[in-house]
C-alpha positions as CSV (number, residue, x, y, z in Angstrom):
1,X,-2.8,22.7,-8.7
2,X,-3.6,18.9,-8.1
3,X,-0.1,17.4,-7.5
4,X,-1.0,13.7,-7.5
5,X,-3.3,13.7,-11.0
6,X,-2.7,17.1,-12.5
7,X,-0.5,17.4,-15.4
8,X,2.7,20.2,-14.6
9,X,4.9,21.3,-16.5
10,X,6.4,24.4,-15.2
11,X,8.1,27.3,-16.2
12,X,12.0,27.2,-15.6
13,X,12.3,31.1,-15.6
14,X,9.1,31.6,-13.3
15,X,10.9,29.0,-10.7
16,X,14.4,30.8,-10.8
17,X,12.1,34.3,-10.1
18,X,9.8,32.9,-7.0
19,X,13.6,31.2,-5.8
20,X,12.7,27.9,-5.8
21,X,15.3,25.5,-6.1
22,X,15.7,23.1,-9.5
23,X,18.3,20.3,-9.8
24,X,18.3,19.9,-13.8
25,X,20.5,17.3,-15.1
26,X,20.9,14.6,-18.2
27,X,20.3,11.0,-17.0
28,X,22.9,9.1,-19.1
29,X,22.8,5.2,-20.0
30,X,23.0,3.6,-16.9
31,X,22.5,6.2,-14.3
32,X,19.6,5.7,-11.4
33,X,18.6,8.4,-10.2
34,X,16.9,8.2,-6.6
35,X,14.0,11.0,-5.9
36,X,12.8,11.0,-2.5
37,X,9.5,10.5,-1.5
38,X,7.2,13.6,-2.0
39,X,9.9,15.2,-4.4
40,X,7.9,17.2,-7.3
41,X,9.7,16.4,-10.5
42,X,9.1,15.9,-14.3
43,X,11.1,13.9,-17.4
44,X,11.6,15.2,-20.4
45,X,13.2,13.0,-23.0
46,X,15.9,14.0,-25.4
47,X,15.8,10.9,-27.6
48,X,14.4,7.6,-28.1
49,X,14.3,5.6,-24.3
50,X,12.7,3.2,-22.1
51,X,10.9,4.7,-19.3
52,X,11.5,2.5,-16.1
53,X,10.8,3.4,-12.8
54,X,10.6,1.0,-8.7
55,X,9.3,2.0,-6.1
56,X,12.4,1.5,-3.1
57,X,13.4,2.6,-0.4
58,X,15.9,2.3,2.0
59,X,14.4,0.3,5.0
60,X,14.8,2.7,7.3
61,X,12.2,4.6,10.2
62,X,12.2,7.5,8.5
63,X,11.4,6.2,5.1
64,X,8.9,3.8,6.2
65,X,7.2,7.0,7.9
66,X,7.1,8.7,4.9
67,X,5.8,5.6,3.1
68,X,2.9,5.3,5.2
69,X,2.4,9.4,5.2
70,X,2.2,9.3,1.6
71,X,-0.4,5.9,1.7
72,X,-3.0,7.5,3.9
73,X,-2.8,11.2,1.8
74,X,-3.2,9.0,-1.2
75,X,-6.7,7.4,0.5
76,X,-7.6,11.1,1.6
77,X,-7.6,12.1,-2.0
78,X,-9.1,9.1,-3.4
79,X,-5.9,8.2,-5.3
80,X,-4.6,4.9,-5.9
81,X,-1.4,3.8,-3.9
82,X,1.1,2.3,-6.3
83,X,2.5,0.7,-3.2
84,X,0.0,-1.6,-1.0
85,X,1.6,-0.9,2.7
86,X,-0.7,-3.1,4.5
87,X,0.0,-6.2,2.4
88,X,3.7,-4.7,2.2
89,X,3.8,-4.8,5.9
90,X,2.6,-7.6,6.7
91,X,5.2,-9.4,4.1
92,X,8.1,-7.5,5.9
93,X,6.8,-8.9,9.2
94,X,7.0,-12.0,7.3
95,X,10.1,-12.3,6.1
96,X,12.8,-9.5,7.9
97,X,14.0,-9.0,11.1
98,X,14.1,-5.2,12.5
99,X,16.4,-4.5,14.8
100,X,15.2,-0.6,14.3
101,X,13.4,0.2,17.9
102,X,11.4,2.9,15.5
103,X,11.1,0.7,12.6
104,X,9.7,-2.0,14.3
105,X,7.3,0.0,16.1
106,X,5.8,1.8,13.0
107,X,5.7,-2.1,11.5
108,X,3.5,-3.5,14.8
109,X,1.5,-0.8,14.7
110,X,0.5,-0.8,11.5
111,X,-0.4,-4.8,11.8
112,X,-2.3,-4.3,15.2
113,X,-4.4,-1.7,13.3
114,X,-5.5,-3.9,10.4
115,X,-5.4,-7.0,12.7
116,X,-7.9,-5.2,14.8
117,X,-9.7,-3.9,11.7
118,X,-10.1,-7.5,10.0
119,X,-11.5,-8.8,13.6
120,X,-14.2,-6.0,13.9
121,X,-15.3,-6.1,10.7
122,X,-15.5,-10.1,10.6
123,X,-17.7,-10.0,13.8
124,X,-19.7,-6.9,12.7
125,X,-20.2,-9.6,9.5
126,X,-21.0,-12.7,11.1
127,X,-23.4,-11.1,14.2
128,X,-25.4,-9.8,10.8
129,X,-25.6,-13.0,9.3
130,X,-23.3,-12.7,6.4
131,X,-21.3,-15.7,5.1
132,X,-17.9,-15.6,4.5
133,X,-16.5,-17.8,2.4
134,X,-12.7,-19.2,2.4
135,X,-11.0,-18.5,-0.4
136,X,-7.1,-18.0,0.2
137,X,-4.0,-16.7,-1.4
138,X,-2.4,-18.0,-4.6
139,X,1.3,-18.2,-4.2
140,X,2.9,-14.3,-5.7
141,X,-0.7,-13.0,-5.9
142,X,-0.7,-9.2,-5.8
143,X,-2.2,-7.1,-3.5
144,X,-6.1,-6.2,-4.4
145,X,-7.7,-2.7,-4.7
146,X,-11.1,-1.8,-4.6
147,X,-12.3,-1.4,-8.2
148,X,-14.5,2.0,-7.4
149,X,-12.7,3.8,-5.0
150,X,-9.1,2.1,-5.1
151,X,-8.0,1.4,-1.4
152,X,-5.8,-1.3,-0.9
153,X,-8.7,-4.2,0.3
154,X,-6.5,-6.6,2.9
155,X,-8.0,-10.0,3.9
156,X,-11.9,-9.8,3.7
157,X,-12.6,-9.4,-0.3
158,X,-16.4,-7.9,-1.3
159,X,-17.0,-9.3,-4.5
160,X,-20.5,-9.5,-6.9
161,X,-22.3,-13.0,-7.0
162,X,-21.5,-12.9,-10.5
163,X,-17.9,-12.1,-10.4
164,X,-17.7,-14.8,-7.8
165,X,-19.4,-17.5,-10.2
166,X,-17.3,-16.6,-13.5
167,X,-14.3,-16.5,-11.3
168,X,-13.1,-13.1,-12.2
169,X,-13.3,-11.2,-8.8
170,X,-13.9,-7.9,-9.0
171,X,-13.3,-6.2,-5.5
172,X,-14.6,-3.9,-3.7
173,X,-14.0,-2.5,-0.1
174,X,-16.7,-2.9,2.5
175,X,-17.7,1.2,2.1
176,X,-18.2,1.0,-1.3
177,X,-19.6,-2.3,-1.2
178,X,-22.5,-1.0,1.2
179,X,-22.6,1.9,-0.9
180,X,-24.4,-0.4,-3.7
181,X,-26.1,-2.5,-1.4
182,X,-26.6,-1.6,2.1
183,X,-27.2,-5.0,3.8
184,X,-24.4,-6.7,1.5
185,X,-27.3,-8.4,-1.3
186,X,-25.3,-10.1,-4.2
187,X,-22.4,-9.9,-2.5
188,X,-19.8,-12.6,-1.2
189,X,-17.1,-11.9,1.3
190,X,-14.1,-13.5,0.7
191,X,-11.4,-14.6,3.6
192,X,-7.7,-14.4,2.3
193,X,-6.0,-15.3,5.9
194,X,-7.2,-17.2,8.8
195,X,-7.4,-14.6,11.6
196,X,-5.1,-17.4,14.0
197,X,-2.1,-16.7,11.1
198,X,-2.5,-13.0,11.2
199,X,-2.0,-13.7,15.4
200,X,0.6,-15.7,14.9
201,X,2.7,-13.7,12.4
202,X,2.0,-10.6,14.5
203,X,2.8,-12.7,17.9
204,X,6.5,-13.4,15.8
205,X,7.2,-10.2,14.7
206,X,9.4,-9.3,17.5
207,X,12.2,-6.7,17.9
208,X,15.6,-8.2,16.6
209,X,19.3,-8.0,18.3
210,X,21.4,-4.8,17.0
211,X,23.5,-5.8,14.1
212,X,27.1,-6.0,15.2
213,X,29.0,-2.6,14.7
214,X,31.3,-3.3,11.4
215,X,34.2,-2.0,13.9
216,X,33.6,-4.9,16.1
């Protein structure tokens, strides 16, 4: 039984026999219903509705863990992540301050490891004499996936020569890119951050002060 792309749509009475435990309930007109990460679960609608679903999460060690748990299974499976956590963390180290000792930690790591990951392979690039070209972020641009095998792709973009020239990018990480073309041939590698940003947001990111106790 393939959880993450198989269809399921299991027996009640089989569940009730083998003890396994099912919360069934009618979600009424303004009810959110919050189903925890790795929770098996199906919908069944009882009328006419709009189907609207976010991921969230409460920003919290534990669910970050999770998070990430659920990100490199995802890769190990070759299924898409509906939620990009590199470029996710890298916007939190942006924009929040953790004052989370474990939090935070799980957050530097995580940028150390692709910060480290963009400097090797823009070395490994350059000492095998492989442009790379500038290229940038537009301003709310999503995160990009490899069109093959559907990894997040953070910072260093393998696109065609021809997608490049019409402008319409179509990405590809560096494994599958070398996967059509060993030594990188009608390729161009596009640079979405300057590695001495990536430093500086990393050198920034710092542990935060406790929030005050509300009792205080």
């Amino acid at each position: 039984m393939n959880f993450l792309m198989g269809s399921w749509w299991p027996n009640l009475e089989d569940l009730y026999e083998a003890n396994v435990p099912v919360y069934r309930f009618i979600q009424r007109p303004g009810d959110l219903v919050w189903i925890n990460a790795g929770t098996v679960h199906w919908v069944q609608a009882i009328g006419w509705c709009n189907n609207i679903a976010w991921n969230v999460g409460p920003l919290t060690a534990c669910q970050y863990k999770l998070a990430v748990e659920r990100y490199e299974w995802n890769k190990l499976q070759s299924v898409k992540s509906i939620v990009p956590m590199v470029h996710l963390s890298w916007n939190m180290a942006r924009n929040i301050k953790v004052s989370d000792p474990k939090l935070f930690e799980m957050i530097k790591y995580c940028l150390l490891r692709t910060l480290k990951q963009c400097q090797t392979l823009r070395e490994a690039l350059i000492a095998a004499g492989k442009e790379i070209v500038w290229h940038g972020r537009a301003k709310d641009e999503p995160a990009h996936y490899c069109s093959i095998c559907e990894v997040e792709v953070f910072d260093l973009l393998f696109v065609t020569s021809e997608s490049n020239s019409r402008k319409t990018y179509i990405v590809h990480c560096q494994d599958c890119a070398r996967k059509i073309s060993a030594n990188l041939e009608n390729f161009v590698v596009l640079e979405q951050y300057k590695m001495e940003d990536l430093m500086h947001v990393y050198d920034q990111f710092t542990l935060a002060p406790p929030l005050p106790s509300s009792s205080s």
